[in-house]
TIVEX-596339 format. One record per residue (C-alpha): residue in three letters; x, y, z. Coordinates in steps of 0.1 Angstrom, whole numbers, padded with zeros to 4 digits, always signed. Layout:
// TIVEX-596339
AlaXYZ ...
//
This chain:
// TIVEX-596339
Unk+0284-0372+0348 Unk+0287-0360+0385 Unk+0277-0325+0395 Unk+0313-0314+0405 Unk+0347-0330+0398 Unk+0378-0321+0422 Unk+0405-0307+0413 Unk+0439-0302+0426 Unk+0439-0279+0449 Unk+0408-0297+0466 Unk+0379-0274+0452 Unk+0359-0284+0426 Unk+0344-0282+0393 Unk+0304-0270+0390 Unk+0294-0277+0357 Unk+0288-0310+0354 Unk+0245-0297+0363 Unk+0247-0273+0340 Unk+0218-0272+0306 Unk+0244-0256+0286 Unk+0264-0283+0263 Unk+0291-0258+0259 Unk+0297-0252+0294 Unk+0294-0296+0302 Unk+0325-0299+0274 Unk+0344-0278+0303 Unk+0331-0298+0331 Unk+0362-0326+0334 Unk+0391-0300+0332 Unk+0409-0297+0366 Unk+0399-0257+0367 Unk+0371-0249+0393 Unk+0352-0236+0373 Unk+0314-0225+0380 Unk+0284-0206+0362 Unk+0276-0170+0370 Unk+0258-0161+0399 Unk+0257-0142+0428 Unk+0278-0168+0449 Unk+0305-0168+0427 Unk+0310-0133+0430 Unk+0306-0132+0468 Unk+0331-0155+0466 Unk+0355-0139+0449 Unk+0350-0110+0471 Unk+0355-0133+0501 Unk+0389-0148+0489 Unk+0398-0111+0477 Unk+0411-0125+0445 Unk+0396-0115+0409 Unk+0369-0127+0385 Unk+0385-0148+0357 Unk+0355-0152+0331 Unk+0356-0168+0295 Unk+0329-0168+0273 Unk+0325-0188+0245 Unk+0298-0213+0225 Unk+0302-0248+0217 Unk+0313-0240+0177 Unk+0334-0222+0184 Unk+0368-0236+0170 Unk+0393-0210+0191 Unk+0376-0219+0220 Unk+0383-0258+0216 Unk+0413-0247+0208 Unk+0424-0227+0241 Unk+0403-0252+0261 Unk+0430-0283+0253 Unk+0458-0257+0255 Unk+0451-0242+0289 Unk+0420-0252+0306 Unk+0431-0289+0303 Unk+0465-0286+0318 Unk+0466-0295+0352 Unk+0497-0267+0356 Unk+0479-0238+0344 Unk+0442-0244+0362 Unk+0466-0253+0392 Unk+0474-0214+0388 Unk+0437-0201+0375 Unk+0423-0220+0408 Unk+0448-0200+0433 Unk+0445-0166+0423 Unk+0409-0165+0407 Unk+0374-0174+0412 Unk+0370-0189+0377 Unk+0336-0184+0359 Unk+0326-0200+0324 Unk+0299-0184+0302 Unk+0279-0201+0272 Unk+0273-0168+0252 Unk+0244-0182+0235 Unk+0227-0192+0272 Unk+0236-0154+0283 Unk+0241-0136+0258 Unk+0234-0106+0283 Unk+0266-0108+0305 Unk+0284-0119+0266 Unk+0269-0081+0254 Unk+0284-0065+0286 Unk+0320-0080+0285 Unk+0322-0077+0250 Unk+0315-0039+0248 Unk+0342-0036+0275 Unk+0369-0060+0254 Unk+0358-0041+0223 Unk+0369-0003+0239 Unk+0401-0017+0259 Unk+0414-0036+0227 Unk+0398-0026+0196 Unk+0380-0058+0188 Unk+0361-0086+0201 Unk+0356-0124+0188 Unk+0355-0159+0210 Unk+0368-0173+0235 Unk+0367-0139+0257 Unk+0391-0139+0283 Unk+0383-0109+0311 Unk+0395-0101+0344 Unk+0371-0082+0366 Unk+0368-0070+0404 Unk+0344-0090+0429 Unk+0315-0064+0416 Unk+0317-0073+0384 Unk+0340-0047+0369 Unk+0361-0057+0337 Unk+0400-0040+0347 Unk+0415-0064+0322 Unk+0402-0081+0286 Unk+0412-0103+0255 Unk+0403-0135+0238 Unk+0423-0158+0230 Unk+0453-0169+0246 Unk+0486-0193+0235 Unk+0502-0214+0259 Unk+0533-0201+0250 Unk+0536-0163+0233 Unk+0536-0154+0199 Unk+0551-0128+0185 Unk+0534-0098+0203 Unk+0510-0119+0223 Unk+0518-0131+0258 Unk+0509-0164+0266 Unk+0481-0170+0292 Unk+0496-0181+0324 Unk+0520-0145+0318 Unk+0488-0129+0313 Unk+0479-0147+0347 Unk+0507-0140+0367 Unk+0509-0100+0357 Unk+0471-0097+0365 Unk+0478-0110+0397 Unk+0505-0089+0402 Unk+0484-0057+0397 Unk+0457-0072+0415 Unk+0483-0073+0446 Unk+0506-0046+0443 Unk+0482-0015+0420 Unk+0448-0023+0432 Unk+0442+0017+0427 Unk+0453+0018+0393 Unk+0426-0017+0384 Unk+0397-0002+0407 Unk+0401+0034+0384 Unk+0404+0013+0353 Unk+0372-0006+0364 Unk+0355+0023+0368 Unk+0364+0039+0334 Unk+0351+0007+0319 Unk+0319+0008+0340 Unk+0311+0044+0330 Unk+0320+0035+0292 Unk+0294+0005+0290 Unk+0268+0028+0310 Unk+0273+0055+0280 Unk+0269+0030+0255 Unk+0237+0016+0266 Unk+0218+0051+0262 Unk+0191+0051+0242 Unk+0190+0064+0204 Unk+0175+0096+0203 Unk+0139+0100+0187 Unk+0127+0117+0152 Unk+0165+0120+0137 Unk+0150+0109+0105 Unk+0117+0103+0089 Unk+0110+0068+0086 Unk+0097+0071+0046 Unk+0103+0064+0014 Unk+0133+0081+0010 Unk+0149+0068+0043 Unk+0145+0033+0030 Unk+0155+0046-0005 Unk+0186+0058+0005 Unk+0194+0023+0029 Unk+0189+0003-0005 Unk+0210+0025-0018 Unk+0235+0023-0003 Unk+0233-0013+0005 Unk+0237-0017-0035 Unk+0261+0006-0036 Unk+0284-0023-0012 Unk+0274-0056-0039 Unk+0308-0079-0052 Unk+0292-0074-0088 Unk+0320-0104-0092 Unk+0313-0130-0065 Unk+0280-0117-0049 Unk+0273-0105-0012 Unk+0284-0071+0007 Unk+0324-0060+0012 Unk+0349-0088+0013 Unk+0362-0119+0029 Unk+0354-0133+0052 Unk+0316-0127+0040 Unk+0289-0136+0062 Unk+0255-0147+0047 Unk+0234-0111+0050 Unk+0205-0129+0060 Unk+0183-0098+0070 Unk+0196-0073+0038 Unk+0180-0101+0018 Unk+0146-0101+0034 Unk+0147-0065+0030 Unk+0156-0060-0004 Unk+0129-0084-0016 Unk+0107-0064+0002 Unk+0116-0032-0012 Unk+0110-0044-0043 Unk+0076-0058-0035 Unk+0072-0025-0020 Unk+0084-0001-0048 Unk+0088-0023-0080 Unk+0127-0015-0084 Unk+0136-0048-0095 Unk+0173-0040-0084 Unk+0170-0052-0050 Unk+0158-0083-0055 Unk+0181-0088-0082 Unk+0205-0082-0062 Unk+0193-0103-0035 Unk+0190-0135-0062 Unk+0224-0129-0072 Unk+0237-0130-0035 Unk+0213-0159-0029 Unk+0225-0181-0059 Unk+0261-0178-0049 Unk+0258-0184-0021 Unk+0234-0211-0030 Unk+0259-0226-0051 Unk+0292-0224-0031 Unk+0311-0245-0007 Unk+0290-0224+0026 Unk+0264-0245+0019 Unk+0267-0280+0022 Unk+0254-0294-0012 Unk+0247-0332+0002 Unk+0225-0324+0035 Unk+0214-0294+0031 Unk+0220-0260+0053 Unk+0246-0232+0054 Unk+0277-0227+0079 Unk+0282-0197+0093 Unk+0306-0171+0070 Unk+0327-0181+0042 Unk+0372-0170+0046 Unk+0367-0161+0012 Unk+0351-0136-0012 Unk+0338-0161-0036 Unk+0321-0186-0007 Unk+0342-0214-0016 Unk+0352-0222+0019 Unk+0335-0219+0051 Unk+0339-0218+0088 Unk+0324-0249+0093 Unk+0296-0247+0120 Unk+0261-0248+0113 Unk+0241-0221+0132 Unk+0207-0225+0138 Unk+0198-0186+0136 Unk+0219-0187+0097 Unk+0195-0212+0088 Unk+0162-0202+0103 Unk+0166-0170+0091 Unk+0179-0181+0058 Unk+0152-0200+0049 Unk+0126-0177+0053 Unk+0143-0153+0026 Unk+0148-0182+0000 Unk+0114-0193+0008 Unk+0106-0158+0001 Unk+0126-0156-0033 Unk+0112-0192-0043 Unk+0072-0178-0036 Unk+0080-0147-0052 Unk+0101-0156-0082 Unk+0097-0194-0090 Unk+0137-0193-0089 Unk+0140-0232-0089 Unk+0177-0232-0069 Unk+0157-0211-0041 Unk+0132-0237-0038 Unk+0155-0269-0036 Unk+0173-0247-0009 Unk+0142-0243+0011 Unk+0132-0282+0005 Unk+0173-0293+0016 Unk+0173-0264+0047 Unk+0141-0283+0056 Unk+0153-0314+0054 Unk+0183-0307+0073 Unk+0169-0290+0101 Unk+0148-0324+0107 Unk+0174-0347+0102 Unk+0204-0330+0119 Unk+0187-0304+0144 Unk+0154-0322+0155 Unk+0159-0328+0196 Unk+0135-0332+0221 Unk+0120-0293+0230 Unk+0129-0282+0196 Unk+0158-0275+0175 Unk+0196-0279+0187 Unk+0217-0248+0186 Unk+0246-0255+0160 Unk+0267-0281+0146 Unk+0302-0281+0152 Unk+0333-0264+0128 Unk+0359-0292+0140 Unk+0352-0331+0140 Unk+0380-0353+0166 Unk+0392-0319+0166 Unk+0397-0312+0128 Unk+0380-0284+0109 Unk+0362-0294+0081 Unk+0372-0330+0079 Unk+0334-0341+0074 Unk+0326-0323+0048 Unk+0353-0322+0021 Unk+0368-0344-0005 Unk+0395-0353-0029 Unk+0393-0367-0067 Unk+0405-0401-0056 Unk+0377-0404-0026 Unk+0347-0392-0050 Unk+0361-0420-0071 Unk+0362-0447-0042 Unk+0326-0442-0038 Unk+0309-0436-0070 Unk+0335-0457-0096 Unk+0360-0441-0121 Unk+0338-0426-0144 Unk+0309-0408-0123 Unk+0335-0399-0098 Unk+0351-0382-0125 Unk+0319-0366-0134 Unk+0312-0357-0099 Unk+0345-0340-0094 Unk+0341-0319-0126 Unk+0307-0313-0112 Unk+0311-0303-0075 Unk+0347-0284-0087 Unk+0372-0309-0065 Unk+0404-0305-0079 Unk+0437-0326-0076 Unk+0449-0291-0062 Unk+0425-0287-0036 Unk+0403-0255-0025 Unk+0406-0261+0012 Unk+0432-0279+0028 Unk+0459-0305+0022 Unk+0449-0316-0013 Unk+0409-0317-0002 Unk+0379-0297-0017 Unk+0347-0284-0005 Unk+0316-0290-0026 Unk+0302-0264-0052 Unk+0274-0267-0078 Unk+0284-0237-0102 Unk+0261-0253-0127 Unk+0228-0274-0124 Unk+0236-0311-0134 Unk+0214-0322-0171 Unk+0212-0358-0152 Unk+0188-0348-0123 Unk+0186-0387-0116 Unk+0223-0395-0120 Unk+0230-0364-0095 Unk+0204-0377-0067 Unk+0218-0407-0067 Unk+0254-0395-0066 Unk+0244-0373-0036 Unk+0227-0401-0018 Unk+0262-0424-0021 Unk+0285-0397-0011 Unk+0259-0385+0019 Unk+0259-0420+0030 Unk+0299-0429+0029 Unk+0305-0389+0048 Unk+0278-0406+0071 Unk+0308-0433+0081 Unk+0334-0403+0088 Unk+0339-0385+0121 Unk+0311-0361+0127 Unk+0311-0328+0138 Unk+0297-0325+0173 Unk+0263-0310+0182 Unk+0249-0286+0206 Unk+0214-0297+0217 Unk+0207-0266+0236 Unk+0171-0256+0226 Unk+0176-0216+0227 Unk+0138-0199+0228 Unk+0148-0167+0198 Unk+0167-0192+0170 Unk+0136-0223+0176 Unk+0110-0192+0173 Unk+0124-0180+0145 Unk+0126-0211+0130 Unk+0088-0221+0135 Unk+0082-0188+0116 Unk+0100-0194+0087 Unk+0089-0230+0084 Unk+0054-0217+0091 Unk+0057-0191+0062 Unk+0071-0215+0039 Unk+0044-0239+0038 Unk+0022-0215+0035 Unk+0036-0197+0008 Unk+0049-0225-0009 Unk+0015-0249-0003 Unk+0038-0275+0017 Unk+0015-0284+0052 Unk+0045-0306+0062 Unk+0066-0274+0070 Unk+0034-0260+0087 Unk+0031-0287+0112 Unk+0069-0285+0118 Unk+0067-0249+0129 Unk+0032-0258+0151 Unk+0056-0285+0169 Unk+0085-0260+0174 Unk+0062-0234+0188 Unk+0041-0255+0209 Unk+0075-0271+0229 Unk+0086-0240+0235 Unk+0051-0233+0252 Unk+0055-0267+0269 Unk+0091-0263+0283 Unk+0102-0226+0284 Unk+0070-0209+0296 Unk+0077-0216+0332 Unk+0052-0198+0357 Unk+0045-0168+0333 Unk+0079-0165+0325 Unk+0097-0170+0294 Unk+0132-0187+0299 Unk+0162-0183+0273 Unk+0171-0221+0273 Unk+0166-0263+0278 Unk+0186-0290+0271 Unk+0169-0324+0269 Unk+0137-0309+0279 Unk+0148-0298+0311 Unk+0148-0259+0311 Unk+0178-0241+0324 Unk+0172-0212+0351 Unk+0181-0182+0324 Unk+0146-0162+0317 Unk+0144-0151+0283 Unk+0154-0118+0266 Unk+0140-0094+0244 Unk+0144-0111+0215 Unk+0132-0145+0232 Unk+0098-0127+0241 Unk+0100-0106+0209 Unk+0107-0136+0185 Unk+0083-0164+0202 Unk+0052-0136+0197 Unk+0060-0130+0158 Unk+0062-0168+0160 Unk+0029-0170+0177 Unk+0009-0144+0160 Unk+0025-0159+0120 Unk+0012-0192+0131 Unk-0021-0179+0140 Unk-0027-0165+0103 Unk-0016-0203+0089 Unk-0035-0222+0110 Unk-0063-0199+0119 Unk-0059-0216+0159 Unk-0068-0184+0178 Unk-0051-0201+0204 Unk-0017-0187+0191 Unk-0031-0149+0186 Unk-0039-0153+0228 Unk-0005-0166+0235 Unk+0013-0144+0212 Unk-0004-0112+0226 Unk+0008-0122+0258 Unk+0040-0127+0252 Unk+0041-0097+0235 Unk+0024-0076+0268 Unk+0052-0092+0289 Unk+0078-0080+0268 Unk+0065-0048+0268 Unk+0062-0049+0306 Unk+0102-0061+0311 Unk+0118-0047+0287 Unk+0107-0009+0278 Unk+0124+0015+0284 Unk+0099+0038+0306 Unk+0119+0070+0304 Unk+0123+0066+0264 Unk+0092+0055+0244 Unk+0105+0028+0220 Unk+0141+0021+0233 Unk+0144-0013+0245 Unk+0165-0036+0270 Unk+0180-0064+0259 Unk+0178-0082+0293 Unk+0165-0073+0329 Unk+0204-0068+0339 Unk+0192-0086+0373 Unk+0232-0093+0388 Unk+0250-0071+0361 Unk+0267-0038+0361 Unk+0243-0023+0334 Unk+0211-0029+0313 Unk+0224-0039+0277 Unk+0210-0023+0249 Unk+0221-0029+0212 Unk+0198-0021+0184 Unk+0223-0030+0160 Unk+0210-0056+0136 Unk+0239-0086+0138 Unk+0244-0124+0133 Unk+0209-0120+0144 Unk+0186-0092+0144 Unk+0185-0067+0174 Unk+0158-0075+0199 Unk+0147-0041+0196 Unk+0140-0045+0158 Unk+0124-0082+0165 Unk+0102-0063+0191 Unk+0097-0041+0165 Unk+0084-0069+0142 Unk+0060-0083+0169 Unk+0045-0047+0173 Unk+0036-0044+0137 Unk+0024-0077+0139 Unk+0002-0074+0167 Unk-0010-0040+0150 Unk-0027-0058+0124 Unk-0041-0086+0146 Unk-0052-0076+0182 Unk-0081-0062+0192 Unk-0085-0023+0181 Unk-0084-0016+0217 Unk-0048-0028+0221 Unk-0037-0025+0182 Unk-0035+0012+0193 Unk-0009+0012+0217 Unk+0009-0014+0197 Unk+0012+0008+0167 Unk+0024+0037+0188 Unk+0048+0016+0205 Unk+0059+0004+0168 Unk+0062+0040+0159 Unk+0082+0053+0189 Unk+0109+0023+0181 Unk+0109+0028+0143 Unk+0115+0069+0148 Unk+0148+0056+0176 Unk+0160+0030+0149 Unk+0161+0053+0113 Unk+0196+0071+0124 Unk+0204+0038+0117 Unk+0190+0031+0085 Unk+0205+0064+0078 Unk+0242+0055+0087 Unk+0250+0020+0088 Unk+0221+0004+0067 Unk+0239-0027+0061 Unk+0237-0030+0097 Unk+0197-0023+0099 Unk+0188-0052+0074 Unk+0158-0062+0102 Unk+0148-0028+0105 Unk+0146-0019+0071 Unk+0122-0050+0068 Unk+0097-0034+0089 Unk+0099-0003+0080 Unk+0094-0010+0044 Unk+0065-0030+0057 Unk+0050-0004+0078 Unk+0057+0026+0052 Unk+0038-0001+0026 Unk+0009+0007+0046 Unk+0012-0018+0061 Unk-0006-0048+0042 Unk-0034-0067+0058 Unk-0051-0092+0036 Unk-0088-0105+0048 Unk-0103-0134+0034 Unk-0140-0143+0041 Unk-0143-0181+0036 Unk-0179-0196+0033 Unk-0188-0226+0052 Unk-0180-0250+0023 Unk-0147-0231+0011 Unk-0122-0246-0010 Unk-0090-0219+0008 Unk-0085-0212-0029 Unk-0087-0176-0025 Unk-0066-0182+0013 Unk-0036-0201-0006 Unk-0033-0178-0036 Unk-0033-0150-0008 Unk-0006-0165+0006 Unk+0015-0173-0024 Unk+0014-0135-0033 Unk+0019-0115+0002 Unk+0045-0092+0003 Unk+0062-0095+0034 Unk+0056-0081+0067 Unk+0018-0078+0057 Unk-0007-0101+0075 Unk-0037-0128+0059 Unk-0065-0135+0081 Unk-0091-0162+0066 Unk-0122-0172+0083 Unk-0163-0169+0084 Unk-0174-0133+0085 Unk-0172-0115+0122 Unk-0145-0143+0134 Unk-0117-0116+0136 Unk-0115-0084+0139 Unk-0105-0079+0099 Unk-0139-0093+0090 Unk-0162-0077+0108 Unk-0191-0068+0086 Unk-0170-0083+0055 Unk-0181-0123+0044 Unk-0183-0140+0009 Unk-0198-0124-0022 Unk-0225-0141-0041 Unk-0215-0172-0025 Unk-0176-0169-0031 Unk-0149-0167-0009 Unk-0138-0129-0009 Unk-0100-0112-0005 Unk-0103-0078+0013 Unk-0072-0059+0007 Unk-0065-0024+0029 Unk-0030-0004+0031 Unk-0033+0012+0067 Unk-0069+0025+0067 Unk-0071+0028+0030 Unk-0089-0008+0014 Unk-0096-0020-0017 Unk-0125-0033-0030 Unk-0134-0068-0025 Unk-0126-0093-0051 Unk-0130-0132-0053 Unk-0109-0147-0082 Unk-0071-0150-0076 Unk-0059-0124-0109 Unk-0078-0097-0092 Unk-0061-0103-0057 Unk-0028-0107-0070 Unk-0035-0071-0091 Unk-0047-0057-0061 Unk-0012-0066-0042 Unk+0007-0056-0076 
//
């Protein structure tokens, strides 16, 4: 593909370069488009014309959607190309300019979602928001080239009442990226008591999860309700966890052929999804059913972990990493990968076991999705285990021949990091050295390609890295990656590289003026510094920094540890008004603070020259989470200094905080000790 494409009115198209997949699918339409960046701006400001900038992903179905509608029509780019500098964003390559332009859409409109559509002046100013746009209007919605033709209007003949508009909506996003005031609340039991609480207090008793449709898989909530149990022995949380977990485990949002989960569910019961596969559902997804699976033995939990796996190789695995997402549409049709009718399970698999299959996977001559056509549920384990392999293998092969969704092989830095920890603590809870190496691989590419002259950047594409440097929760995310993979592996190459991830986070991204708020970005070329510690789709980079602090507590050198721990402090004390308030929207959060107020939990195993890891792997079959396991010869880490075997046998050294336990060296007396 060329670099630039010309378009009717003789200027051209830039993205043709670009490393984001997202912003290539828009580099043949006739609109000029071009990436952010200083020029683009000056450019605007030269032509005296305004910013037109969309943002969207590659998944994203409405943004397909508006892309064939408007961006392909040689009429309306015509339009966008005269009276705009035009300006395409991949949210998931900046999600720092996405978190300033949504906050504005959000208070002009009243809500936000993708493709974003803003208008702003030369200096970046949003005067004008929305998302998405028909061709021709609907109802109360104007179509987009009226939405064009009255902006330009303004622009021309009120260019007072935009510049005061602008600069209501500057001050607005400056207010909002404030810091949280310290000490609200106590970070303690009763804080996180109260979060569970009320997270409980928000369960479908009926169909499992939090609130209504659509539903979105509450990836964090679960990590932290296990936890609390672990922590406290109410067995409600993780009850409630399990229950969410098997439903979801069960329904149509995940795909019961290949393995992994889309991203949120139209309906209560998770019978149909939004089709895309995310990359940061399923990293973060596996490491709580990987969780549930070490903790309870819950046999559904485990296949999910073994088919998440499985999936992330076979459909993610790209050169630098893992790819980004999978697609909702395929040739432009939602869904049409993934979902059957009676009379197609039959083609495949004959008469009879298609009629078994049907009655198995709930496909109905009435259809739960669209035009006749079912998504695939397991309500009930199958009594033929053999029989059901081998009917998943024949219709995984024939959906193999269909149309398939397309992918987006970005490598982003936060969603591979979090995957290589969650691979990395699933093998070694679960005693699987396969998923181990996995996370090694992911973590050492991202080393290789995104570590660029001390810096961290946010992005590659084919092994090429894209110019972006990372964010908070890039840095934050790669040094929890980093310092888990350490503990697994025991290379104390990865507690170096995660410490200094971890420093340079701390150097870029603190906020000086309040100990233990946190930037999201530098803001180099934006009108503000974002700053959201809300825990989201993902977990806020403040509470992933948070993460890496308590982390790097445990491990570093006492020297450092120190500062670490206050720094953890500081942002734990900033983050419990939210705990307080909106604690289904603090499920990271109240996973490190229920680690932290838990002690927090450091595990040392002193392993004699011949050692079998017995005592290592039982260690790491029964840690609560959030706590760290160090194994190695006496004096080869901080945590065993002055502490080695016992009468020749490897010994577990168990301390809350500063309060330890007294050595032990069979596996009953460890796991009593973590009781």
């Amino acid at each position: 593909m060329s670099d630039a494409r010309r378009t009717p009115d003789g200027s051209s198209n830039m993205l043709g370069s670009a490393t984001s997949p997202y912003l290539r699918q828009h580099a043949d339409n006739p609109v000029h488009w071009q990436e952010w960046s200083d020029a683009a701006l000056n450019l605007a400001r030269e032509r005296d014309v305004p910013v037109l900038l969309s943002v969207g992903y590659a998944a994203c179905h409405w943004c397909h959607v508006m892309a064939h509608e408007s961006f392909e029509d040689d009429a309306t780019a015509a339009q966008m190309n005269r009276d705009f500098v035009c300006i395409k964003v991949d949210r998931e390559e900046r999600p720092d300019i996405d978190a300033i332009y949504m906050s504005a859409t959000v208070a002009m409109t009243g809500q936000g979602g993708w493709p974003m559509t803003c208008f702003l002046t030369p200096d970046g100013d949003p005067f004008y928001t929305g998302t998405y746009y028909p061709p021709r209007p609907r109802g109360q919605i104007p179509s987009f080239r009226q939405v064009l033709t009255a902006v330009t209007e303004a622009w021309t003949q009120r260019r007072a009442d935009l510049d005061d508009t602008a600069a209501k909506v500057r001050e607005h996003i400056v207010v909002n990226t404030s810091p949280l005031p310290a000490g609200t609340v106590a970070v303690d039991d009763r804080l996180l008591a109260h979060g569970v609480r009320t997270v409980l207090d928000d369960e479908d008793r009926e169909f499992g999860g939090f609130g209504g449709a659509p539903k979105f898989p509450p990836s964090a909530l679960l990590e932290a309700l296990i936890r609390h149990t672990e922590r406290t022995g109410d067995t409600a949380a993780i009850e409630t966890a399990a229950r969410t977990m098997d439903a979801m485990g069960r329904g149509g949002i995940y795909d019961q052929l290949a393995g992994g989960f889309a991203r949120y569910s139209v309906d209560a019961g998770w019978v149909v999804p939004h089709f895309e596969k995310m990359l940061y559902d399923n990293a973060q997804l596996l490491r709580a059913y990987a969780h549930l699976a070490r903790r309870t033995g819950d046999p559904l939990a485990r296949r999910v972990v073994e088919e998440t796996v499985t999936f992330l190789r076979r459909d993610l695995r790209v050169p630098g990493g893992f790819a980004s997402s999978l697609d909702a549409d395929a040739d432009g049709v939602e869904g049409s990968t993934y979902v059957w009718t009676p009379d197609e399970l039959a083609e495949v698999l004959g008469p009879e076991t298609g009629r078994w299959a049907a009655e198995l996977f709930v496909v109905t001559e009435r259809g739960t999705f669209e035009h006749g056509r079912s998504t695939l549920q397991l309500p009930t384990d199958p009594d033929d285990r053999e029989r059901f392999a081998a009917v998943c293998a024949a219709l995984l092969e024939a959906r193999g021949r269909r149309v398939q969704p397309t992918r987006d092989d970005k490598v982003v830095t936060a969603w591979n990091a979090m995957t290589s920890t969650a691979l990395a603590e699933a093998g070694a809870g679960l005693g699987d050295t396969g998923y181990v190496d996995e996370g090694v691989r992911c973590a050492d590419e991202l080393l290789s390609n995104h570590l660029v002259g001390g810096r961290l950047r946010r992005s590659s594409l084919g092994g090429h890295v894209g110019e972006t440097d990372g964010g908070l929760d890039d840095h934050a995310t790669l040094s929890t990656a980093l310092l888990t993979l350490f503990q697994v592996t025991g290379e104390t190459r990865f507690l170096g590289a995660g410490a200094g991830v971890l420093d340079t986070a701390i150097e870029l991204f603190a906020d000086q003026e309040a100990p233990g708020a946190w930037f999201d970005a530098t803001g180099e070329g934006l009108i503000a510094r974002p700053r959201d510690p809300i825990d989201g789709a993902t977990p806020a980079g403040a509470s992933l920094m948070a993460e890496a602090l308590l982390t790097a507590s445990m491990l570093a050198d006492p020297a450092k540890a120190v500062g670490y721990a206050e720094l953890l402090e500081h942002s734990l004390s900033r983050a419990s008004v939210i705990v307080a308030k909106l604690p289904r929207s603090a499920g990271h959060w109240m996973s490190v603070m229920s680690a932290r107020v838990a002690g927090p939990v450091q595990i040392a195993v002193a392993e004699g020259s011949a050692s079998n890891h017995a005592l290592t792997r039982a260690a790491w079959s029964h840690v609560p989470g959030g706590a760290v396991v160090v194994a190695g010869e006496q004096d080869s880490h901080p945590l065993l200094v002055a502490r080695g075997p016992i009468d020749g046998r490897d010994a577990a050294y168990v301390c809350r905080g500063t309060v330890c336990g007294l050595p032990v060296t069979d596996e009953e007396s460890l796991v009593a000790q973590l009781g």
